[in-house]
N, C-alpha and C positions, 0 to 999 in steps of 0.2 A: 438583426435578430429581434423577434419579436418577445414580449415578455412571456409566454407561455413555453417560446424556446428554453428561456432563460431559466426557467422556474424550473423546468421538467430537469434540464442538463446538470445547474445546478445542484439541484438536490440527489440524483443520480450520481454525479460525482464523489460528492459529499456521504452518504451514506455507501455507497461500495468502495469506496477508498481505505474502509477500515476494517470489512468484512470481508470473509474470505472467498471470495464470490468474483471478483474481478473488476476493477475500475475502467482501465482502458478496453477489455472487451465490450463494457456496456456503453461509454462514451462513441465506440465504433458502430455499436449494433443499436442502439434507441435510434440515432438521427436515419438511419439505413431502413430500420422497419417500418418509420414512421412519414418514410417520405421527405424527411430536412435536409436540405443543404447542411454541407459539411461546416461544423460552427466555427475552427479555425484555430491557429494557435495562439492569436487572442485571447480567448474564451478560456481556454485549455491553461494559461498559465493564471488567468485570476482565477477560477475552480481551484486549481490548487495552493494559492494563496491562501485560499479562504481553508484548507483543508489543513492546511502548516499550522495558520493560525489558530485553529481548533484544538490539537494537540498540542500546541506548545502550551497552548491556557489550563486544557485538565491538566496537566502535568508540569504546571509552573513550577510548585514547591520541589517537586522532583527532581525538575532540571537544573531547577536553583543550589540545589544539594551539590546534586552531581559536579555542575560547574564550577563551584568552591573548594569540592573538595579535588577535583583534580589542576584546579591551578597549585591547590596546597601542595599536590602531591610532584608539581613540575617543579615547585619551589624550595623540595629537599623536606617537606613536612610528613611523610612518610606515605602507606597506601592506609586505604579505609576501605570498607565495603564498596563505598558511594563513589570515589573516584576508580575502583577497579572497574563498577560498573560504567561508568563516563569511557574508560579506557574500549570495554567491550562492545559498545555502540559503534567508537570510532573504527574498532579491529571489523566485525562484523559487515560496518556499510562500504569499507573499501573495495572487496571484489566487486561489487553490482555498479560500483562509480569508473571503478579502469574498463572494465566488459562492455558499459552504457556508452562510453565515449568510443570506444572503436569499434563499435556495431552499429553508431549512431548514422543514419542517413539511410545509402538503399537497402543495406542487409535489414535495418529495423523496417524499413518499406516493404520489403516482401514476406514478414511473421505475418502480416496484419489480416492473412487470405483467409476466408470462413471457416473452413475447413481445419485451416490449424488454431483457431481461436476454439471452433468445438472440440476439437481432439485433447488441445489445454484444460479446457473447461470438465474434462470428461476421465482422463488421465489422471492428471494432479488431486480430480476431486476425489476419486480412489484414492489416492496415496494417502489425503485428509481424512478419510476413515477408515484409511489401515491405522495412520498414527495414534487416530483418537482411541481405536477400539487395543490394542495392542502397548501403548505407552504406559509407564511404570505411573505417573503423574503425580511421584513425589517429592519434586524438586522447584526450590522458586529461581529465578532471577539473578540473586545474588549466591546463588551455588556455582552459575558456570563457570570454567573454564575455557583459556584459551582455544586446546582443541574443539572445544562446544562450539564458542561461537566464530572458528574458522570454518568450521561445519554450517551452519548458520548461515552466515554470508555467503559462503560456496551455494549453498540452496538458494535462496537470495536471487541470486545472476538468473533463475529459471523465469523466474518476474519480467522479464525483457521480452518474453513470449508473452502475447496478448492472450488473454484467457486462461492465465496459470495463476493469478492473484498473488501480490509483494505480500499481502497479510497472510494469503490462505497458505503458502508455501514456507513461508517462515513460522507460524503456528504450529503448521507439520511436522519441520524440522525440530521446533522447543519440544516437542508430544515425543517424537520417534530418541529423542535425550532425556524422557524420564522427568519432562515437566510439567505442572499443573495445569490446565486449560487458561486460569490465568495468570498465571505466570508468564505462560509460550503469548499469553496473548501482549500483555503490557509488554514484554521485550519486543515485541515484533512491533507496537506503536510506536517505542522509544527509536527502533531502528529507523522507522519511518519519517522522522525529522529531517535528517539531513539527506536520505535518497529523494523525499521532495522538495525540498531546498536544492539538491543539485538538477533534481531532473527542473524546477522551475527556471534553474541559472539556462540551464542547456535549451528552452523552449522560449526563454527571451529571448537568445541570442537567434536563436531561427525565426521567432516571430519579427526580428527587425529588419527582412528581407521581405514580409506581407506587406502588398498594396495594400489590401483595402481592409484597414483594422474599424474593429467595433469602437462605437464612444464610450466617454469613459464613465458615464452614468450605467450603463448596461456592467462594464464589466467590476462595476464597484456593486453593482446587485447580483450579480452574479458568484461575487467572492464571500460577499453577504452569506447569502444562501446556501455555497457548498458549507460557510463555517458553522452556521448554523444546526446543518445535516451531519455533518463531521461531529458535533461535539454530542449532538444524540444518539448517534449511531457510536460510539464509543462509552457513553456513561452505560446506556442501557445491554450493550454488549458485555462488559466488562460484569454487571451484576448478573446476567443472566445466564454467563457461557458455560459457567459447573451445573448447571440446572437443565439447560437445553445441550449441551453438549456440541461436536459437530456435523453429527447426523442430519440435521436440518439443511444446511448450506450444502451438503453433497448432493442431496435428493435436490436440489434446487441446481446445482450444478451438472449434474448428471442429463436433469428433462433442456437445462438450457442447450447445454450442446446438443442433444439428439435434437432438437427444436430446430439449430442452424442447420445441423446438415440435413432436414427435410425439407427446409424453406428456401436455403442459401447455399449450402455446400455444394 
Protein backbone atom coordinates (compact mmCIF):
# COMPACT_ATOMS: atom_id res chain seq x y z
CA UNK A 1 0.00 0.00 0.00
CA UNK A 2 0.94 3.13 -0.96
CA UNK A 3 0.81 6.22 1.61
CA UNK A 4 -2.10 8.00 0.03
CA UNK A 5 -3.72 4.37 0.37
CA UNK A 6 -3.05 4.53 3.83
CA UNK A 7 -3.99 8.04 4.52
CA UNK A 8 -7.43 8.02 2.64
CA UNK A 9 -8.34 4.29 4.39
CA UNK A 10 -7.20 5.41 7.40
CA UNK A 11 -8.91 8.28 8.10
CA UNK A 12 -12.17 6.82 6.56
CA UNK A 13 -11.99 4.25 9.01
CA UNK A 14 -11.44 6.47 11.74
CA UNK A 15 -13.93 8.97 11.43
CA UNK A 16 -17.09 6.64 10.15
CA UNK A 17 -16.37 4.22 12.77
CA UNK A 18 -18.15 6.48 15.17
CA UNK A 19 -20.56 8.14 13.01
CA UNK A 20 -23.54 6.74 12.13
CA UNK A 21 -22.92 6.45 8.55
CA UNK A 22 -21.11 3.03 8.26
CA UNK A 23 -17.45 2.00 8.64
CA UNK A 24 -17.32 -1.38 6.94
CA UNK A 25 -19.67 -0.14 3.92
CA UNK A 26 -17.12 2.71 3.35
CA UNK A 27 -13.81 0.43 3.93
CA UNK A 28 -15.66 -1.83 1.05
CA UNK A 29 -16.91 0.98 -1.29
CA UNK A 30 -13.63 3.77 -1.22
CA UNK A 31 -11.16 1.02 -2.26
CA UNK A 32 -14.03 -0.34 -4.95
CA UNK A 33 -14.84 3.23 -6.46
CA UNK A 34 -11.46 4.24 -6.57
CA UNK A 35 -9.98 1.65 -8.32
CA UNK A 36 -7.48 -0.14 -5.12
CA UNK A 37 -6.81 -3.23 -4.47
CA UNK A 38 -8.42 -4.72 -1.63
CA UNK A 39 -6.20 -3.46 1.49
CA UNK A 40 -6.55 -6.69 3.40
CA UNK A 41 -6.97 -7.84 6.79
CA UNK A 42 -3.82 -6.39 7.88
CA UNK A 43 -4.80 -3.12 7.36
CA UNK A 44 -8.26 -3.66 8.68
CA UNK A 45 -7.09 -4.83 12.14
CA UNK A 46 -4.60 -1.84 12.86
CA UNK A 47 -7.57 0.76 11.48
CA UNK A 48 -9.08 -0.55 14.18
CA UNK A 49 -6.52 -0.41 16.77
CA UNK A 50 -6.17 2.86 16.23
CA UNK A 51 -9.95 3.40 16.53
CA UNK A 52 -10.06 1.29 20.16
CA UNK A 53 -7.38 3.27 21.03
CA UNK A 54 -9.19 6.61 20.44
CA UNK A 55 -12.10 5.79 22.49
CA UNK A 56 -10.59 4.20 25.28
CA UNK A 57 -8.43 7.57 25.66
CA UNK A 58 -11.68 10.19 25.43
CA UNK A 59 -13.23 8.05 27.95
CA UNK A 60 -10.37 7.03 30.07
CA UNK A 61 -11.67 8.61 33.37
CA UNK A 62 -14.94 7.00 32.37
CA UNK A 63 -13.76 3.55 32.01
CA UNK A 64 -11.59 4.04 34.84
CA UNK A 65 -14.74 4.68 37.07
CA UNK A 66 -16.57 2.04 35.53
CA UNK A 67 -13.85 -0.56 36.15
CA UNK A 68 -13.54 0.22 39.89
CA UNK A 69 -16.57 0.36 40.52
CA UNK A 70 -17.54 -3.00 39.17
CA UNK A 71 -14.71 -4.92 40.37
CA UNK A 72 -16.08 -3.13 43.89
CA UNK A 73 -19.32 -4.44 43.05
CA UNK A 74 -17.94 -8.37 42.19
CA UNK A 75 -16.19 -7.98 45.51
CA UNK A 76 -19.52 -7.69 47.64
CA UNK A 77 -19.06 -3.66 47.70
CA UNK A 78 -22.46 -3.23 46.70
CA UNK A 79 -24.04 -1.61 42.97
CA UNK A 80 -23.32 2.20 42.18
CA UNK A 81 -24.45 4.06 39.17
CA UNK A 82 -21.05 3.38 37.58
CA UNK A 83 -20.56 -0.37 37.91
CA UNK A 84 -24.38 -0.86 36.90
CA UNK A 85 -23.32 0.92 33.95
CA UNK A 86 -19.93 -1.39 33.47
CA UNK A 87 -22.47 -4.24 34.01
CA UNK A 88 -24.73 -2.74 30.94
CA UNK A 89 -21.98 -2.34 28.35
CA UNK A 90 -20.99 -6.13 29.14
CA UNK A 91 -25.07 -7.10 29.07
CA UNK A 92 -25.52 -5.01 25.80
CA UNK A 93 -22.25 -6.25 23.54
CA UNK A 94 -22.92 -10.02 24.17
CA UNK A 95 -25.74 -10.54 21.54
CA UNK A 96 -23.45 -8.93 18.49
CA UNK A 97 -20.21 -11.06 20.05
CA UNK A 98 -22.44 -14.92 20.07
CA UNK A 99 -24.29 -13.74 16.37
CA UNK A 100 -20.51 -12.25 15.04
CA UNK A 101 -18.94 -15.62 15.72
CA UNK A 102 -21.41 -17.95 14.12
CA UNK A 103 -22.04 -15.84 11.01
CA UNK A 104 -18.47 -15.35 10.83
CA UNK A 105 -16.96 -16.64 7.47
CA UNK A 106 -19.20 -17.29 4.31
CA UNK A 107 -22.60 -16.11 5.64
CA UNK A 108 -20.66 -12.62 6.55
CA UNK A 109 -19.06 -13.10 2.79
CA UNK A 110 -22.16 -12.96 1.22
CA UNK A 111 -23.98 -9.49 3.31
CA UNK A 112 -21.08 -7.78 1.67
CA UNK A 113 -23.17 -7.52 -2.04
CA UNK A 114 -23.84 -3.62 -3.09
CA UNK A 115 -26.98 -4.01 -3.23
CA UNK A 116 -27.53 -4.91 0.37
CA UNK A 117 -25.00 -2.56 1.70
CA UNK A 118 -27.36 0.27 -0.06
CA UNK A 119 -30.49 -1.17 1.05
CA UNK A 120 -28.68 -1.05 4.79
CA UNK A 121 -27.53 2.19 4.14
CA UNK A 122 -31.08 3.45 3.03
CA UNK A 123 -33.41 1.34 5.45
CA UNK A 124 -31.68 1.74 8.90
CA UNK A 125 -31.00 5.48 7.72
CA UNK A 126 -34.93 5.83 7.90
CA UNK A 127 -35.26 4.18 10.98
CA UNK A 128 -32.24 6.97 12.44
CA UNK A 129 -34.75 9.52 11.60
CA UNK A 130 -37.76 8.05 12.63
CA UNK A 131 -35.96 7.59 16.07
CA UNK A 132 -34.55 11.04 16.06
CA UNK A 133 -37.63 12.85 15.05
CA UNK A 134 -40.14 10.65 17.17
CA UNK A 135 -37.79 9.93 20.60
CA UNK A 136 -38.86 11.22 23.94
CA UNK A 137 -34.93 12.43 24.46
CA UNK A 138 -35.23 12.65 28.06
CA UNK A 139 -33.21 10.12 29.49
CA UNK A 140 -29.34 9.68 29.98
CA UNK A 141 -27.23 6.65 30.22
CA UNK A 142 -27.47 5.83 33.56
CA UNK A 143 -31.31 5.60 33.55
CA UNK A 144 -31.36 2.25 31.50
CA UNK A 145 -32.39 -0.67 32.38
CA UNK A 146 -31.73 -4.16 31.77
CA UNK A 147 -34.75 -4.53 29.17
CA UNK A 148 -33.05 -1.13 27.57
CA UNK A 149 -30.04 -2.33 26.92
CA UNK A 150 -31.15 -6.13 25.90
CA UNK A 151 -32.95 -4.20 23.44
CA UNK A 152 -29.80 -2.38 22.51
CA UNK A 153 -27.69 -5.14 21.91
CA UNK A 154 -30.49 -7.07 20.10
CA UNK A 155 -30.25 -3.92 17.79
CA UNK A 156 -26.72 -4.11 17.89
CA UNK A 157 -26.48 -7.78 15.98
CA UNK A 158 -28.06 -5.54 12.81
CA UNK A 159 -24.34 -4.06 12.64
CA UNK A 160 -23.11 -7.43 11.08
CA UNK A 161 -24.88 -6.22 7.89
CA UNK A 162 -22.57 -3.88 6.06
CA UNK A 163 -24.14 -0.65 5.59
CA UNK A 164 -26.36 -0.47 8.76
CA UNK A 165 -23.62 1.38 11.03
CA UNK A 166 -22.67 -0.39 14.96
CA UNK A 167 -23.10 3.56 15.86
CA UNK A 168 -26.05 4.55 13.56
CA UNK A 169 -28.13 1.60 14.86
CA UNK A 170 -27.45 1.69 18.45
CA UNK A 171 -28.08 5.60 18.57
CA UNK A 172 -31.44 4.60 16.98
CA UNK A 173 -32.19 2.28 19.37
CA UNK A 174 -30.92 4.79 22.71
CA UNK A 175 -33.42 7.65 20.64
CA UNK A 176 -36.42 5.02 19.96
CA UNK A 177 -35.94 4.39 24.48
CA UNK A 178 -36.39 8.05 25.20
CA UNK A 179 -32.68 9.10 25.17
CA UNK A 180 -30.96 12.14 24.60
CA UNK A 181 -28.98 12.40 21.32
CA UNK A 182 -26.07 12.26 23.54
CA UNK A 183 -26.78 10.17 25.82
CA UNK A 184 -27.76 7.35 22.85
CA UNK A 185 -24.61 8.55 21.60
CA UNK A 186 -21.81 8.00 24.51
CA UNK A 187 -23.54 4.57 25.23
CA UNK A 188 -23.33 3.50 21.82
CA UNK A 189 -19.26 4.69 21.98
CA UNK A 190 -18.93 2.81 25.38
CA UNK A 191 -20.61 -0.22 23.69
CA UNK A 192 -18.16 0.13 20.97
CA UNK A 193 -15.03 -0.96 23.18
CA UNK A 194 -15.29 -4.24 23.34
CA UNK A 195 -17.33 -5.23 19.88
CA UNK A 196 -13.79 -3.77 18.40
CA UNK A 197 -11.83 -5.33 20.72
CA UNK A 198 -13.49 -8.63 19.82
CA UNK A 199 -14.04 -8.01 16.13
CA UNK A 200 -9.96 -6.92 16.26
CA UNK A 201 -9.45 -10.62 18.36
CA UNK A 202 -11.55 -12.40 15.43
CA UNK A 203 -9.60 -10.27 12.31
CA UNK A 204 -6.20 -11.33 13.86
CA UNK A 205 -6.97 -14.70 13.99
CA UNK A 206 -8.09 -14.64 10.08
CA UNK A 207 -5.39 -12.28 9.24
CA UNK A 208 -2.74 -15.07 10.34
CA UNK A 209 -3.86 -17.23 7.34
CA UNK A 210 -2.62 -13.89 4.78
CA UNK A 211 0.40 -14.46 2.58
CA UNK A 212 1.27 -11.47 1.98
CA UNK A 213 0.88 -9.00 5.03
CA UNK A 214 1.79 -5.27 4.90
CA UNK A 215 5.04 -3.94 7.08
CA UNK A 216 4.86 -2.82 9.96
CA UNK A 217 5.69 0.72 9.42
CA UNK A 218 2.49 1.20 7.06
CA UNK A 219 0.33 -0.40 9.59
CA UNK A 220 1.61 1.57 12.59
CA UNK A 221 0.69 4.74 10.20
CA UNK A 222 -2.18 3.51 9.48
CA UNK A 223 -3.40 2.94 13.22
CA UNK A 224 -1.81 6.27 13.84
CA UNK A 225 -4.26 7.89 11.69
CA UNK A 226 -7.62 6.06 12.13
CA UNK A 227 -6.80 7.09 16.15
CA UNK A 228 -6.22 10.29 15.26
CA UNK A 229 -9.71 10.44 12.96
CA UNK A 230 -11.46 8.54 15.74
CA UNK A 231 -10.86 10.83 18.48
CA UNK A 232 -11.98 14.00 16.23
CA UNK A 233 -14.77 12.54 14.86
CA UNK A 234 -15.93 11.65 18.49
CA UNK A 235 -15.05 14.96 20.42
CA UNK A 236 -16.54 16.99 17.69
CA UNK A 237 -19.63 14.65 17.40
CA UNK A 238 -20.35 14.54 20.83
CA UNK A 239 -20.45 18.58 21.01
CA UNK A 240 -22.39 19.01 18.13
CA UNK A 241 -25.08 16.12 17.76
CA UNK A 242 -27.99 18.10 20.07
CA UNK A 243 -27.36 21.04 17.65
CA UNK A 244 -27.04 19.20 14.32
CA UNK A 245 -29.18 16.55 15.33
CA UNK A 246 -29.55 13.31 12.87
CA UNK A 247 -30.98 14.64 9.84
CA UNK A 248 -27.68 15.27 8.48
CA UNK A 249 -26.25 11.62 8.46
CA UNK A 250 -29.60 10.19 6.96
CA UNK A 251 -29.67 12.69 3.94
CA UNK A 252 -26.08 11.46 3.62
CA UNK A 253 -27.19 7.96 4.00
CA UNK A 254 -30.01 8.00 1.97
CA UNK A 255 -27.90 9.72 -1.52
CA UNK A 256 -25.08 6.99 -0.45
CA UNK A 257 -27.17 4.16 -1.03
CA UNK A 258 -29.27 5.48 -4.00
CA UNK A 259 -25.50 6.36 -5.39
CA UNK A 260 -24.46 2.29 -5.19
CA UNK A 261 -27.38 1.03 -6.59
CA UNK A 262 -26.89 3.44 -9.81
CA UNK A 263 -23.20 2.94 -10.01
CA UNK A 264 -22.93 -0.75 -8.50
CA UNK A 265 -26.03 -2.40 -7.51
Amino acid sequence: MDNLHILVLAFVQGLTEFLPISSSAHLILVPSFLGWPDQGLVFDVAAHVGSLVAVVFYFRREVATMLVAWLRSLGGGGASRDSRLAWWVIVGTLPVIVVGYVVDGPIEDSLRAPWIIASASIGFGLLLWFADATGARARDEHSLRLRDVVIIGCFQVLALIPGTSRAGITIASGLLLGMTRQASARFSFLLAMPVIFASGVLQTERMLTEVSPIGWVDLALGAALSALAAGLCIHYFLRLVERLGMLPFVVYRVLLGVLIFVLVA
